[in-house]
C-alpha positions in Angstrom: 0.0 0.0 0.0 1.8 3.4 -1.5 2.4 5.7 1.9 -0.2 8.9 2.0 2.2 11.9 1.6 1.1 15.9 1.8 2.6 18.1 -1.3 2.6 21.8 -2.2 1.9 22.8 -5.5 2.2 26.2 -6.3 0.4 27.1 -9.2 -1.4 23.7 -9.3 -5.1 25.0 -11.1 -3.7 24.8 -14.8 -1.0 23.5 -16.9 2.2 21.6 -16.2 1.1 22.3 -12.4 -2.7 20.7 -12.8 -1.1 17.5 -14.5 0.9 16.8 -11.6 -1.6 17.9 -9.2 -3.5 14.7 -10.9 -0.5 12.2 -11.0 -0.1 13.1 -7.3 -4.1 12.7 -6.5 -4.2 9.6 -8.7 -1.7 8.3 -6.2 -3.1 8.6 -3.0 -1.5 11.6 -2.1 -3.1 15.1 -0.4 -2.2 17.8 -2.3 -2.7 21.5 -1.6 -2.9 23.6 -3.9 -1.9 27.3 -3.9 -3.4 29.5 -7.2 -5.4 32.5 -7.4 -7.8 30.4 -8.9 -9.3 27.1 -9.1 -9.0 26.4 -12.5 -9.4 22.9 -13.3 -9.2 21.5 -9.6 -12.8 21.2 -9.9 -12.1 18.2 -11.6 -10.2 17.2 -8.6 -11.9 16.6 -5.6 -8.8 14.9 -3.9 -7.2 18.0 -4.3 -7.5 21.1 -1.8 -7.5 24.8 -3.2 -6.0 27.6 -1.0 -6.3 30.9 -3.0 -2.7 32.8 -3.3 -1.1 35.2 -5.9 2.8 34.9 -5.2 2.8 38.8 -6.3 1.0 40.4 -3.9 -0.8 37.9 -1.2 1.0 36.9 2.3 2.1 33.1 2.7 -0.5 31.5 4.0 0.9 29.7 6.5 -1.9 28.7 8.4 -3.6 26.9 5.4 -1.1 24.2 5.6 -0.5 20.7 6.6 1.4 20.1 9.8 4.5 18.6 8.1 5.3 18.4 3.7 6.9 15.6 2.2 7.6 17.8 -1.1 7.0 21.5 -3.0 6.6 22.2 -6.6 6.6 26.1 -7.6 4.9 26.1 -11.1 4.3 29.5 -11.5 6.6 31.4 -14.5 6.0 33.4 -17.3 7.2 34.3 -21.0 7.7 37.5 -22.3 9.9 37.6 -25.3 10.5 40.9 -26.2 13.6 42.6 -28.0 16.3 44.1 -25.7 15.8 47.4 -26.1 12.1 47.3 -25.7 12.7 45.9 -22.0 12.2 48.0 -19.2 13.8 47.7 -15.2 9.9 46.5 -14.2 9.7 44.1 -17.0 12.9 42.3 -15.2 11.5 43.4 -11.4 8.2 41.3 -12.6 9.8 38.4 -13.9 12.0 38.5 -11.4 9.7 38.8 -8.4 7.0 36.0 -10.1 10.1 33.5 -11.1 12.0 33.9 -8.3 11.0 35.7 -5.3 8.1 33.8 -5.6 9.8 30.3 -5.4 11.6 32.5 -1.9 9.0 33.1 -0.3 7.2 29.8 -0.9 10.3 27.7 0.1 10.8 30.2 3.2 7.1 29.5 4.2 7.0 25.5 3.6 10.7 24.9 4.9 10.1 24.1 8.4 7.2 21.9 7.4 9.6 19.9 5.2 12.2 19.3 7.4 9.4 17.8 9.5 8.9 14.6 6.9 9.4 11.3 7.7 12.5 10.6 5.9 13.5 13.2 3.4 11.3 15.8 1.4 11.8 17.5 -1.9 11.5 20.8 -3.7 11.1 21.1 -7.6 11.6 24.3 -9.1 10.9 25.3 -13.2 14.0 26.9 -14.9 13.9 27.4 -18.8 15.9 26.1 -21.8 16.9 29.7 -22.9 19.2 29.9 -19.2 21.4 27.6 -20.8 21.1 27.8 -24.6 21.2 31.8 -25.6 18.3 32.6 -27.6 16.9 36.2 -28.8 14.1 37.8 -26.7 14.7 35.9 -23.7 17.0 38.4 -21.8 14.3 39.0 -19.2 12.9 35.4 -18.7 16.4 33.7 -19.2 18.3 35.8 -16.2 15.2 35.7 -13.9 15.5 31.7 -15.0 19.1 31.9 -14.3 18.2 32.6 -10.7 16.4 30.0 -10.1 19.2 27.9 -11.3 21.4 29.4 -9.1 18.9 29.5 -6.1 18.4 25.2 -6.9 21.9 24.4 -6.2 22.9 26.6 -3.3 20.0 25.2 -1.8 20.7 22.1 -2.5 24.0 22.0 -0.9 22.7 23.9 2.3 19.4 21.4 2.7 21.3 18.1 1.9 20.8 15.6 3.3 16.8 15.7 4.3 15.5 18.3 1.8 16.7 17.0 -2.3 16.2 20.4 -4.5 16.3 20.2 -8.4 15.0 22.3 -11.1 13.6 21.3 -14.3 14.3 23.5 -17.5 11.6 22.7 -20.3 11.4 24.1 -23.9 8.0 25.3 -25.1 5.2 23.4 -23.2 2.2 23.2 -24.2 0.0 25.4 -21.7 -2.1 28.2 -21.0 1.2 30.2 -20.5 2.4 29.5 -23.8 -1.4 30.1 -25.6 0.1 33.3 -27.5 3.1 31.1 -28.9 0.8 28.4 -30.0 -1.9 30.2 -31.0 -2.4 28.8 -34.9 -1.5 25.9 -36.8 1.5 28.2 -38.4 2.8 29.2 -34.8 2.7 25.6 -34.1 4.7 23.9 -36.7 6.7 26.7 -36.5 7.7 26.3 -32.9 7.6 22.2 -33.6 10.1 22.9 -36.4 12.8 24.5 -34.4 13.3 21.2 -32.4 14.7 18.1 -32.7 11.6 16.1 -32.1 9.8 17.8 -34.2 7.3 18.6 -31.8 6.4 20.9 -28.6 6.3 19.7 -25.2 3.1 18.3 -23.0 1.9 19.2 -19.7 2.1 15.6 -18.6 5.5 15.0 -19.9 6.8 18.2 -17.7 5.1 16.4 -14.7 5.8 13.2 -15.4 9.4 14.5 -14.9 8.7 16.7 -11.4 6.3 13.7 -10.4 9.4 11.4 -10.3 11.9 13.7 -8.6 9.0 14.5 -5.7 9.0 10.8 -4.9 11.0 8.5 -3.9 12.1 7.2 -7.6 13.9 10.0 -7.3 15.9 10.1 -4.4 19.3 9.9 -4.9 19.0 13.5 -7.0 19.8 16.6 -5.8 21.0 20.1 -7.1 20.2 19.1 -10.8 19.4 21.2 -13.4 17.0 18.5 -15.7 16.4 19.4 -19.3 13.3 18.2 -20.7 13.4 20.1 -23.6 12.8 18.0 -27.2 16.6 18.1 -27.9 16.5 21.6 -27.8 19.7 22.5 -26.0 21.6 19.8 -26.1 21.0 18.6 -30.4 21.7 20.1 -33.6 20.2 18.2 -36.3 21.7 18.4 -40.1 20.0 17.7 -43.6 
């Protein structure tokens, strides 16, 4: 019989964060869920909602479990955008919603993970772009790049009973990525410029975070995972 485990996701109503709010659910698991909405967790009934916007609400501390077994911080965003047409708040958001975000959530569930069992886990989202330089991420890739950073310092300084890893898709497809996707041109576009030929799945991104939350997963720590369609690591040649 699989062990009943309480999880965090942040950003859990929609997306790559809804698909492994299911997997989680479908296990046995109690999940809590922290969005401004509900989204899809209507669907969900195993799964709790706590409204939160990582922008401007308070940690709601009180709305949680007494002890987490693992975290997932979901939330990101994508604006592409030439350099020059970038303004200081256009880094200050992505930077607050990508990575001060993921702070204050760990800050706030920390204590509660160190009171697991045997060892918990936080999965953070990083981006493709941090490691392969593209044009019009300059905002997105640096605010990325910290959350690289932040997954292996943390890492190091929560080893041994907290694992921390980060996973760094290419272009999923999800609400976030709607305006990217948004016609049958955009689409074999965007499928074109990989080396699968295709654009990534909600379920494949938490198929991957599903794994590293549990204990299939637990001899990782401080990795940066690229799930990406070949993307940053493949050049293909005709």
């Amino acid at each position: 019989m699989t062990e009943t485990k309480n999880f965090i996701v942040v950003g859990g109503s929609s997306g790559i964060g809804f698909a492994l709010t299911r997997r989680l659910v479908d296990d046995g698991h109690k999940v809590t869920v922290l969005s401004r909405a509900p989204g899809h967790l209507t669907e969900l009934p195993g799964a709790r909602h706590v409204p939160f916007d990582v922008t401007k609400d308070d940690f709601p501390s009180e709305a949680l479990p007494d002890q987490l077994n693992g975290l997932a911080y979901c939330p990101g965003s994508i604006r592409l955008r030439p350099f020059a047409r970038l303004t200081a708040d256009d880094f200050l958001e992505d930077y607050r919603i990508n990575l001060l975000g993921a702070v204050a959530v760990i800050k706030g569930c920390l204590s509660l993970l160190k009171k697991a069992d045997k060892s918990a886990a936080i999965v953070l989202f990083s981006t493709v772009a941090v490691q392969t330089g593209m044009p019009f991420h300059a905002s997105i890739a640096s605010a990325k790049g910290a959350v690289e950073g932040l997954t292996r310092s943390l890492a190091a300084e929560l080893a041994p009973r907290i694992r921390v890893n980060a996973i760094a898709p290419s272009l999923t497809d999800t609400p976030l990525a709607k305006a990217l996707l948004a016609d049958d041109a955009k689409r074999t576009a965007a499928a074109e410029r990989h080396p699968l030929k295709r654009t990534g799945t909600a379920h494949e991104l938490a198929a991957i975070a599903h794994f590293l939350l549990n204990d299939s997963g637990s001899w990782i720590t401080g990795q940066i995972i690229s799930v990406d369609g070949g993307m940053g690591a493949v050049r293909t040649f005709k």
